[in-house]
N, C-alpha and C positions, 0 to 999 in steps of 0.2 A: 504494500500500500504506500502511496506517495504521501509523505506526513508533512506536505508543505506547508510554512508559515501562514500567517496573515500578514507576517512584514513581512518575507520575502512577495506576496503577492500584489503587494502594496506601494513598494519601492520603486525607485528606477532601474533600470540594469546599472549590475554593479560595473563599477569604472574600469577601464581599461589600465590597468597597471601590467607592468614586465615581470619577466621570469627572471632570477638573478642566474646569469650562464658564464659571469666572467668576475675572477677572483677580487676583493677590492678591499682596502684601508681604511678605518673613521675612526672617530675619537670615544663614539658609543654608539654601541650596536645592541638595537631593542628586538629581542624574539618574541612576538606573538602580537597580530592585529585586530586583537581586541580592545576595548575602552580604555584598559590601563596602559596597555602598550602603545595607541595613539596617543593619547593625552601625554604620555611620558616625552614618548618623541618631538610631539609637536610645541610644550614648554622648552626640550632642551632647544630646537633650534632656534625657539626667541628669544634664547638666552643666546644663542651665536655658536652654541656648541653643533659639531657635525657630526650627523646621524644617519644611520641604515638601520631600517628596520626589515624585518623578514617577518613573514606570515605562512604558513604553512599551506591555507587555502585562500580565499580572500578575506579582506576585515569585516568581518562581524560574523564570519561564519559557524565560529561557537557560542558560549553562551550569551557574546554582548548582541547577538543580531536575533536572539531567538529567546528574551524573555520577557517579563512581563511588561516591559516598558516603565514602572514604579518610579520614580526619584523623591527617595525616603531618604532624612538623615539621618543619622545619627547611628549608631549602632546595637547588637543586641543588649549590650550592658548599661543597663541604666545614667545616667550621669553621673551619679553621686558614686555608684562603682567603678566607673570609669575613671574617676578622680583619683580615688584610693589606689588602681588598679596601675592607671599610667601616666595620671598626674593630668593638671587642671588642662595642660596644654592640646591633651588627646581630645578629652571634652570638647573643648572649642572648636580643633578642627572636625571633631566628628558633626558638631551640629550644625557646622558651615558647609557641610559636602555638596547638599540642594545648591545653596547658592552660588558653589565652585561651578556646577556643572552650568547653570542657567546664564550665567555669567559668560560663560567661555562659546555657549550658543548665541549669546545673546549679539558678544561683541565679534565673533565669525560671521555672523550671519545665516548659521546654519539651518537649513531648512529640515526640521524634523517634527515639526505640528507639536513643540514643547507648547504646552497649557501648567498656570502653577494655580492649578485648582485646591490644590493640598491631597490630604492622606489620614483616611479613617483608620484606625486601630479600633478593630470592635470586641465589644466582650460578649461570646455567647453565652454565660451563665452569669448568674449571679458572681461566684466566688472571683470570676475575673475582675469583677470592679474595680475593685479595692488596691490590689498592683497597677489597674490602667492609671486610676486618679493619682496614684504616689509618681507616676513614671511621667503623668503630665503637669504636675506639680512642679517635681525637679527641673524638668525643662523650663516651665512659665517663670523658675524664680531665676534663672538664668537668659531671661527677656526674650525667649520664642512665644510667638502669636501662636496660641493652640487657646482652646474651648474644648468643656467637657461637654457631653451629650447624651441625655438619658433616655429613654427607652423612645420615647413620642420622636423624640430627636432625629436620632437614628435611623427610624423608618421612614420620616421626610427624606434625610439625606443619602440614603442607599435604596429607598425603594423595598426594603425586605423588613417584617416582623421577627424574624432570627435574634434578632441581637435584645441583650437587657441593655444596652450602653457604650459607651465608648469615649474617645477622646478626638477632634481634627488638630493634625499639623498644620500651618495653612504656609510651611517652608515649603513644602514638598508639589509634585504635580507628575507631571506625566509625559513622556517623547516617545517616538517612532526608534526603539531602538538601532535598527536598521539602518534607517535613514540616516543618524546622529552619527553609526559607526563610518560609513560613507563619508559624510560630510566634515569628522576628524580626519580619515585618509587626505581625502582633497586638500584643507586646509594644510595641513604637514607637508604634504606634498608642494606644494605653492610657494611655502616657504623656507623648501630647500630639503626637505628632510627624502632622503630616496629609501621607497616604499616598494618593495617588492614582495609578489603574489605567488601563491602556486613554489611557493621556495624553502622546503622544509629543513629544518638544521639534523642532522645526525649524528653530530658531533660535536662536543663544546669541551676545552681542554686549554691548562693553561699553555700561553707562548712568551718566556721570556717574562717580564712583569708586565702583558696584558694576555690577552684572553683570543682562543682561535675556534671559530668556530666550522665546522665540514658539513657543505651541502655534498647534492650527486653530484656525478661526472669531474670530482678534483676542485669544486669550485670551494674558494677558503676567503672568509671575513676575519682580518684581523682587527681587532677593537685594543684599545686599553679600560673600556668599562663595558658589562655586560648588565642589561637587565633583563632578566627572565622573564617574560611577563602573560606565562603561557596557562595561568594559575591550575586546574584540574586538569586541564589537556596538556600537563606536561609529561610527555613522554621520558620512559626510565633513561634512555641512553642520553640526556640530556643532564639530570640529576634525581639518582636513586631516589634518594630520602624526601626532596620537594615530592616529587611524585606519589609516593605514598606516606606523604601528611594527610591526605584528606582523602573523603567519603564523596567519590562521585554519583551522587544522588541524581535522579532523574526526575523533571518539573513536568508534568504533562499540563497542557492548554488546548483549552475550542474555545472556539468564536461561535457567535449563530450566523443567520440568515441577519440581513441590517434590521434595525426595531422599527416598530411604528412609530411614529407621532408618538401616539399616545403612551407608546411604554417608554420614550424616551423622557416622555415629561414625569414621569415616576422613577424611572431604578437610573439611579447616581445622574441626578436631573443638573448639578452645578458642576460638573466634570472634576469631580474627586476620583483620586481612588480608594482602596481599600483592602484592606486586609485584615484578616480575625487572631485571632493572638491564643487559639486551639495550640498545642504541642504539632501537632499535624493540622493545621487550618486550609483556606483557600486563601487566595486575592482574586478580585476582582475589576476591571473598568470595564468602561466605552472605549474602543478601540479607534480603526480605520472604519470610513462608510457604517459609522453605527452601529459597529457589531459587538452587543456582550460578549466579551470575555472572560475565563476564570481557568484559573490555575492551581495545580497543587502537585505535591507526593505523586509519584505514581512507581510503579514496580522500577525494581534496579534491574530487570533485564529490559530490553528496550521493547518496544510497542511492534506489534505485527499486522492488527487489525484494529478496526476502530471498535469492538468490545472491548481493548484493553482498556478505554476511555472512561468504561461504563461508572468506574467509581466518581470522576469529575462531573460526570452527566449527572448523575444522582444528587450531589453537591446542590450543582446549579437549580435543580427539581424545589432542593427545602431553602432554600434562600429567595429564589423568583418564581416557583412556581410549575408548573408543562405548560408543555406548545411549545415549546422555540426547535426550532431546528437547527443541525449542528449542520455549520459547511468547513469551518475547518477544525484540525486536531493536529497538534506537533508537539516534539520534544525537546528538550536540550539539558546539558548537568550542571546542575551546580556542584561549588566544593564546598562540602560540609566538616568542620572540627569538632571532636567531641566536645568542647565546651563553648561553639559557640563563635571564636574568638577569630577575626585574622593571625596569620603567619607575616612576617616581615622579617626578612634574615638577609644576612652578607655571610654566608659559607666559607668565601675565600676574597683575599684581597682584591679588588676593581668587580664583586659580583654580586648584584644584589636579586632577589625576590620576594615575591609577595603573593600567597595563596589562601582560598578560603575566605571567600567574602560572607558567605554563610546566609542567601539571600538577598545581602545589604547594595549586590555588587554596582548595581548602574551612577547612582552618586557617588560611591567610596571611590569605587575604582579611578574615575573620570580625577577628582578629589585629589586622591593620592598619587595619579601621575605626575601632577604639577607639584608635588611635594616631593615628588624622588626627582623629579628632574630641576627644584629649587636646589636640594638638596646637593646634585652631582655638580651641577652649572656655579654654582653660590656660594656654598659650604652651610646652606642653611639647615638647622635638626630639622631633623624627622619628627613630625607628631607623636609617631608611635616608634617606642623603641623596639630596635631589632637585637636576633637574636642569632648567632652565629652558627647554631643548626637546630632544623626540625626534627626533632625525632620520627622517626616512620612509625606509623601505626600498625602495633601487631596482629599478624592476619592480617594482612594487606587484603592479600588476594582473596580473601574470606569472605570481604567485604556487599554482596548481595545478599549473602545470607544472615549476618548477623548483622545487616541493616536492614534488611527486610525485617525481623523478628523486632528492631528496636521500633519500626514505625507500628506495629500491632502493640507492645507493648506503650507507645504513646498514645495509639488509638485510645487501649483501654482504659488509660488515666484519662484521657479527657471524658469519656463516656463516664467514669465514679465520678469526677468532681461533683461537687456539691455547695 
């Protein structure tokens, strides 16, 4: 079954970029044309630094082109843990991430149908409240625009009787991820940064005190700084241990058929988004051409048919309702930490990474390229401190099955809450 996007159906063809077929020199060389890996690229070159990037298919062809579109701040850890956890600085940058990314569209020009309608956090039980209200508490005394919203609330602003309540960010809103990952290639590109597609590294190894990296056919990148920036799609021959940090979980999404009128003036009628704050929850918006969307969990073997959907289908049933028809259904992974948390590490001297956005990725990642590329270009810290190696998770390779077992085990906890 073809499990194509709604963004990719929705885009323009992607841009004609080259194959790298002949060996070449730069000051940093960024692997992976995802959100973190443009954004990296495209701050170092406006800092003057010279950059290649490699992408192993085109940009956005992993997670950043194929999720929910979301731009949420902040991260899973509360602020006031955050604080404790990596000090006030993390805080700030974490809750400025929305405004890194809107920013950075705003003053490109990038055409990705960004809207900053904000970001429901909803609680479907009762016991939820009580963490949402402390979680937007700490934010609101730290001067984010949020509002709580109780049950009556909620159902104006999502359309669904699901929820006892919730909180709105109103940092937060929504883009065409697709389109955004497009429109950082182009901008990079413009500005000098050489983008090359279709270009997979197979090799990364130190040379001397920088870094060599081996495509096919004998073609060699030498750098003196390397950013890895391939987060869960990092392949082992690249680095073991990055590679199995994290849980590649699988996001399954449908779109319907576009809504009426009338259901448009009902379910998420002010173009929020949304998300529930279940151990295994959904998210939800309005898409391209008006089409519901919702997302969640789906098995860690990949999809075959659109039954595999049926648990998302069901979702969407207790939240809006039947009727809607499903025209499309797609997948892609996120990297999941057991706690939660990004990875950010320097393994070896001139090499940095960063995996495991845990969800958070479309703001963080965009966020934190401009902070590693402040970082390389500047000498400016880092928000978040790094750590000089991930440990791998053991049972890597186990990893479908005893993530599979932990998302029924979450299942069941959110069914007892009380």
């Amino acid at each position: 079954m073809d499990f194509q996007s709604l963004w990719a159906a929705t885009a323009p063809a992607a841009p004609e970029l080259p194959q790298l077929t002949e060996s070449l020199r730069t000051d940093v060389l960024v692997i992976g044309g995802g959100f973190q890996g443009l954004s990296t690229a495209l701050h170092l070159a406006e800092a003057g630094t010279q950059v290649v990037l490699l992408e192993a298919e085109m940009p956005g062809a992993g997670a950043s082109g194929r999720n929910g579109g979301q731009v949420i701040p902040g991260l899973k850890d509360d602020p006031d843990g955050l604080d404790r956890l990596w000090g006030p600085q993390a805080t700030e940058f974490a809750g400025a991430t929305a405004d890194t990314l809107f920013a950075v569209v705003d003053r490109l020009g990038i055409d990705c149908d960004a809207v900053r309608g904000g970001w429901i956090q909803a609680g479907n039980k009762a016991v939820h409240l009580s963490g949402l209200r402390s979680r937007m508490a700490q934010w609101q005394a730290r001067g984010a625009p949020v509002e709580w919203l109780d049950a009556a609330a909620m159902e104006k602003a999502t359309g669904s009787r699901a929820f006892h309540g919730g909180w709105i960010d109103r940092r937060a809103g929504k883009i065409h991820p697709l389109k955004l990952a497009q429109g950082l290639a182009k901008a990079a590109e413009t500005i000098g940064v050489k983008v090359y597609a279709r270009s997979p590294v197979t090799g990364l190894a130190r040379n001397g005190s920088g870094w060599r990296a081996q495509l096919a056919g004998g073609v060699q990148v030498d750098a003196a700084r390397v950013v890895l920036a391939s987060n869960v799609y990092t392949p082992p021959r690249l680095d073991r241990k990055l590679a199995r940090a994290t849980v590649p979980a699988n996001s399954f999404q449908i779109a319907t058929a576009p809504l009426t009128p009338e259901q448009l003036a009902r379910i998420l009628p002010n173009g929020v988004v949304a998300s529930e704050v279940r151990r295994v929850g959904t998210y939800f918006r309005i898409g391209p051409e008006n089409r519901l969307m919702i997302g969640g969990r789906g098995s860690f073997s990949d999809p075959r048919r659109a039954a595999d959907f049926s648990r998302i289908e069901t979702e969407l049933t207790r939240l809006f309702g039947a009727g809607f028809r499903i025209e499309r259904r797609w997948f892609g992974r996120v990297g999941m930490t057991p706690d939660h948390r990004i990875r950010l590490c320097e393994p070896a001297p001139g090499l940095l990474a960063a995996t495991g956005f845990n969800g958070r990725g479309v703001a963080l990642s965009v966020a934190l390229g401009k902070a590693i590329a402040d970082y390389l270009a500047r000498g400016t810290p880092l928000p978040i401190p790094t750590v000089a190696s991930i440990p791998a998770l053991p049972f890597h390779g186990l990893h479908p099955i005893y993530g599979s077992l932990g998302i029924h085990y979450f299942r069941l906890r959110d069914f007892l809450d009380r």
